[in-house]
N, C-alpha and C positions, 0 to 999 in steps of 0.2 A: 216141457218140450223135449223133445227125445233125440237123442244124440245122432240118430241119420239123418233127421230132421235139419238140426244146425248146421249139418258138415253141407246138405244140400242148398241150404239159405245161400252160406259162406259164399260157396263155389258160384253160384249165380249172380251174387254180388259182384264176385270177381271180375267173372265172367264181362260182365255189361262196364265194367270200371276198363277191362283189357280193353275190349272195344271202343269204347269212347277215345282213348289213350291212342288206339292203333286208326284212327278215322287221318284217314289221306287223301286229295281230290286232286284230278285233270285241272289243267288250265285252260281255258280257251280266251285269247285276243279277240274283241270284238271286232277291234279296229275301229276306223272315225269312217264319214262321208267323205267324198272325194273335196279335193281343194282343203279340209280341216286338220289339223294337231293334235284336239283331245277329246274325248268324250267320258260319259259316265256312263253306268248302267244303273236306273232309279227302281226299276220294280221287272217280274216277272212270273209266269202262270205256272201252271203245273205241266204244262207243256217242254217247258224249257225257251220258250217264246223271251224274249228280253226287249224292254222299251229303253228310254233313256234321250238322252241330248248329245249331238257330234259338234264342238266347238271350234272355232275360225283362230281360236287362241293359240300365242305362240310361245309364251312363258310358261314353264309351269307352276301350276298354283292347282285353284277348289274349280273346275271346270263347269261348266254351265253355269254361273250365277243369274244369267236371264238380263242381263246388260250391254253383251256385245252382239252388235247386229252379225247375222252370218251365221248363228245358234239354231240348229234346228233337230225337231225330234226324230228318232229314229226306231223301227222295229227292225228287230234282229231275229232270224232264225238260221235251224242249221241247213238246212234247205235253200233258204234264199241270199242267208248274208244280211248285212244291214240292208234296209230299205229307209228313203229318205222321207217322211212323212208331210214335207212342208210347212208349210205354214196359212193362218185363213188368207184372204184376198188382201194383198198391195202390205202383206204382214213383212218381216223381216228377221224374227226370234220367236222362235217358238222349245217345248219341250215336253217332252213326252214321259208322264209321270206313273199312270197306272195301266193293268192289263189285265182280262179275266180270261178263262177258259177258251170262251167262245172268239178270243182274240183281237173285242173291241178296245181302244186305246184312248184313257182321258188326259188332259194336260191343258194346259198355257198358248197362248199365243197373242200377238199383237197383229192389228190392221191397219186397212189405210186409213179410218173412221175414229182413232183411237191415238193419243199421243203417245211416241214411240216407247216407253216404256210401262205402261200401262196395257194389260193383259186381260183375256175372256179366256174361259174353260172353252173347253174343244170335245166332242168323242168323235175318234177316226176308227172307220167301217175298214174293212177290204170291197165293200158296194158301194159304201156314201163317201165315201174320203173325208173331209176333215171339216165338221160343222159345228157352227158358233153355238151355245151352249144361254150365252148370253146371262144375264146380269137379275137382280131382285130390283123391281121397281126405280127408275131412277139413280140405279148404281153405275157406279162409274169403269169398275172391272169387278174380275171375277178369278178363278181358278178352281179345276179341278185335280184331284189327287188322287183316288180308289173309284173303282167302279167295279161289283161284286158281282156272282156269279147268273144274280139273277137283274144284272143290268141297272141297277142302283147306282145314282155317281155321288161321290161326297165330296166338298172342295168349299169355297166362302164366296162370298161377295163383297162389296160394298154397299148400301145400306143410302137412301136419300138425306138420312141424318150423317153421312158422313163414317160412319161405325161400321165396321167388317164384322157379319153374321155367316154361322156355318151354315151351308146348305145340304139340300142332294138332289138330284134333277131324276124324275122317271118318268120315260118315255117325253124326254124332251121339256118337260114341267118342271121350275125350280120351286124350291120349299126351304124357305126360314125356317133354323130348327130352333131360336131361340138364344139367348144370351144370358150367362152366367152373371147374378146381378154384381154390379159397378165397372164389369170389362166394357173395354174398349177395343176388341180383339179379337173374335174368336175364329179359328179354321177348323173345320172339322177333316184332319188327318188320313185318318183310316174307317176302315169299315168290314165288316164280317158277311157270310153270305145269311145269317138271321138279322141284317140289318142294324144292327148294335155302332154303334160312331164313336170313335176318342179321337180326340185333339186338344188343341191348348188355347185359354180365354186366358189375355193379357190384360191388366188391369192399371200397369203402369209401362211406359218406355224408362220410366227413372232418372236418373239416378236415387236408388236401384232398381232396376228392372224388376218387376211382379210377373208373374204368372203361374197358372193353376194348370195342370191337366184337368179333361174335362170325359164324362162318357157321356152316350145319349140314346134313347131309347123310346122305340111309340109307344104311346101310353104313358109312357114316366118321364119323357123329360128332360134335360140336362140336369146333371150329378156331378158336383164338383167332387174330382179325386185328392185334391190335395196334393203333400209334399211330402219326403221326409221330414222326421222330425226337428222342428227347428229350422226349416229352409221358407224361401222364397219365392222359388220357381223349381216348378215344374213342366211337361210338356207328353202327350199320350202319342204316339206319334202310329202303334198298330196295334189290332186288335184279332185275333184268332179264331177260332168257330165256336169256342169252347166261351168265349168273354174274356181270357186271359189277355190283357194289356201290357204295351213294353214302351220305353221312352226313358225318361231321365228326370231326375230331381237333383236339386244340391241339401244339404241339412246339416244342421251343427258337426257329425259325426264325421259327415265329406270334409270338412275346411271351407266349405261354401262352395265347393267343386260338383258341379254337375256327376253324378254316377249314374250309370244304366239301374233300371228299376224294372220291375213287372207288380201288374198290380194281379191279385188275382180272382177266381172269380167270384169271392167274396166281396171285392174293392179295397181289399187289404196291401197295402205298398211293401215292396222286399227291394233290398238295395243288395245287389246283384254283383258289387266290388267291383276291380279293374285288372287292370294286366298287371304281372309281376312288375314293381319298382312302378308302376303308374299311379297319376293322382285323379285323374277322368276316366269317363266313362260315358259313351251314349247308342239305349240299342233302338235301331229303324225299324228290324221286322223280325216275328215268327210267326212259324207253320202252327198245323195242330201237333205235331211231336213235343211240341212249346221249346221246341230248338230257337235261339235268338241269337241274332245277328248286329252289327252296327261296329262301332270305333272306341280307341284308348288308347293314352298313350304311352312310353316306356319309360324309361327311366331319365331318358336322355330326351325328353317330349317328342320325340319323332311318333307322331299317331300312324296306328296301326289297326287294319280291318281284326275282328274280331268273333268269333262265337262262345257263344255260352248253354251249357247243357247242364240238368240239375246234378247228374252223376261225375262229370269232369271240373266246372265251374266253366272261369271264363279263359278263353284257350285264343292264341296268336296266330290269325290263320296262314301267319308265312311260316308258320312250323309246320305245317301239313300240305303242303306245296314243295315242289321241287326243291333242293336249295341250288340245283344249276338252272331254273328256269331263266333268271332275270328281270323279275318282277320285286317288287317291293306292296303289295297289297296292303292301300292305307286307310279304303271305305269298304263296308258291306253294309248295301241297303236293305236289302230282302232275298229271304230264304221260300223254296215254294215245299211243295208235300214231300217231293224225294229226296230234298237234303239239296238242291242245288240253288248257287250263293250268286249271288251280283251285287257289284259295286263297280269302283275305279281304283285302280292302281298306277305305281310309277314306273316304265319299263322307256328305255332308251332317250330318257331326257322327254318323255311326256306322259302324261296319264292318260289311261285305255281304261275302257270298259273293258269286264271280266267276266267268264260264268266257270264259277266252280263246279264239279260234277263228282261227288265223291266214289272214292275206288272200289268202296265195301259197302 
C-alpha cells in the first residue's frame, strides 16, 4: 500500500470522525393541542411531517400511555402547526403512530362500540379523515404502527382465540402474518417500503418476561431473531430499506439490562452499548444512513434521547443542542432520510414533542 495512499485513507477517516463529532441540530417545540400539557412526537416522513399524541396530562411523566381520556393524535407540519386528528366516532383517546411520504397516518383509537380502553387501527387521509381499520375475524381490538411508502400498514390484532397476531392491511384488507411457535403475543412493529416486518412475539408475561424479536417476509415467513447471548427478551421495533433492524435485547454480557441492538442484514445481532456511565440502552428507529435513534440512561439514571452512528457510537443528543435552550431531550423515536429526530423532551415542567433538524 503506498504511503500517499495511507496519508489519504487517514485523512478521510478523520475527516468523517470530525463530522460525526461536530453534528449539531435546531430545536423545534411542537407544542401540545389546545386545552393539553404534553405530547410526544412517535414517528415522521422524510418530509419533516411529524405525527404523534397531545396529552390532557398534568404531571410529568411517559406522555401518551393511551389511558387517559382527552389523548389525541396529532399531525404536525411547518406549514400548518399541529393539527388535531381526532378520534373514530363517540371515541375519546386516540394516537397517532406512523406516517409515510404521501402523508397518510396510522395509529389507535377507541369508539363508542368498544370498551373505553380497548383500541382499533385507524389510517387518517387529508380526504378520508380517520377510518377504522378494524380487527382479524372476531378480534376484539387492533393497532396500527407503520405504514410504508407504498401504503402497506403493519400493527396486530386480537385473534378469536384470544392471541394477538401481527398484521398488515392493504387497501383496507387485514392479513395474519402468522405466529412464532408457542407466543402468545406477537406485534408486528415496523416495516420497510420492500415490505420486510420486525416486531416482537412474547411467549411469557412471567415472571420472567420471555420475548423474542421477530422479522417477516412473503414467501418466508416469520424468522425468529433471537437475543443476545444469554438473554431473554428481545424486541425488533424498526426495520430500514436495506433489512437492517434496530430494538433491544438484554444478555448475560448487559447484567440482564435491555441494550440497543441492530440486527443486520445477515440477521446477525450487534449490541450497540449505552451512554457514558449508563446501564440501558433502547434504539426505536433508523434511516437508510443506518443512523439509529432511541433512549439510555446516565450515570445518575436520568434517561436521555440518544443517537448512534458506526463512526461516533452512541452519542447524548442534549450534547448537540443548545446548552441555553432549555430542554432536557429524554426520547427519540425516529430519525427520517435527512437526519431529522423526533421524540419528547422536558422543557418547563412538561414534555413536548421535538424535531431535530440538523445544522450540517
Amino acid at each position: 500500500m503506498s504511503r500517499p495512499f495511507v496519508f489519504a485513507q487517514a485523512f478521510a477517516f478523520l475527516a468523517v470522525a470530525l463530522t460525526a463529532a461536530a453534528q449539531t441540530y435546531t430545536i423545534t417545540d411542537l407544542g401540545v393541542l389546545k386545552g393539553n400539557n404534553e405530547s410526544s412526537g412517535f414517528w415522521l416522513n422524510n418530509l419533516g411531517q411529524v405525527v404523534g399524541c397531545s396529552d390532557v396530562q398534568t404531571v410529568q411523566g411517559y406522555p401518551c400511555t393511551g389511558t387517559q381520556p382527552g389523548q389525541h393524535a396529532f399531525l404536525w407540519s411547518k406549514a400548518t402547526g399541529m393539527l388535531d386528528l381526532g378520534t373514530l366516532p363517540g371515541g375519546n383517546i386516540s394516537g397517532g403512530v406512523g406516517i409515510n411520504d404521501s402523508g397518510a397516518v396510522v395509529g389507535y383509537s377507541n369508539n363508542a362500540a368498544m370498551p373505553a380502553l380497548d383500541y382499533v387501527a385507524f389510517v387518517w387521509s387529508a380526504d378520508s379523515g380517520m377510518v377504522n381499520l378494524g380487527t382479524l375475524p372476531q378480534g376484539t381490538s387492533s393497532a396500527a404502527f407503520q405504514i410504508n411508502s407504498s401504503g402497506v400498514i403493519v400493527g396486530d390484532s386480537f385473534k378469536s382465540t384470544g392471541l394477538v397476531a401481527p398484521t398488515t392491511w392493504t387497501d383496507g384488507k387485514i392479513r395474519n402474518l402468522g405466529m412464532i411457535a408457542n407466543s402468545v403475543f406477537d406485534a408486528g412493529l415496523g416495516i420497510n417500503n420492500n415490505g420486510q416486518v420486525v416486531g416482537e412475539s412474547v411467549f411469557s408475561y412471567g415472571p420472567p418476561f420471555l420475548s423474542h424479536a421477530f422479522t417477516w417476509k412473503s414467501g418466508a415467513g416469520m424468522r425468529d431473531l433471537g437475543t443476545l447471548p444469554g438473554g431473554v427478551t428481545s424486541s425488533a421495533n424498526a426495520i430500514n430499506s436495506a433489512g437492517t433492524a434496530v430494538g433491544q435485547s438484554d444478555g448475560t454480557a448487559t447484567g440482564g439490562l435491555w441494550h440497543a441492538v441492530l440486527w443486520d442484514t445477515a440477521k446477525k445481532i450487534h449490541d450497540l452499548g449505552t451512554l457514558a456511565g449508563g446501564t440501558y440502552s433502547i434504539a426505536f428507529g433508523i434511516n437508510d444512513s443506518n443512523q439509529i435513534v432511541g433512549y439510555g440512561n446516565l450515570a445518575n439514571n436520568a434517561p436521555h434521547a440518544m443517537i448512534w452512528t458506526a463512526g461516533a457510537g452512541m452519542q447524548d443528543l442534549n450534547t448537540m443542542i443548545s446548552g441555553g435552550s432549555g430542554w432536557v431531550l429524554i426520547n427519540a423515536n425516529a430519525i427520517n432520510s435527512v437526519g431529522q429526530i423526533t421524540g419528547y423532551g422536558a422543557k418547563n415542567g412538561h414534555n413536548h414533542a421535538f424535531l431535530l433538524t440538523p445544522k450540517n
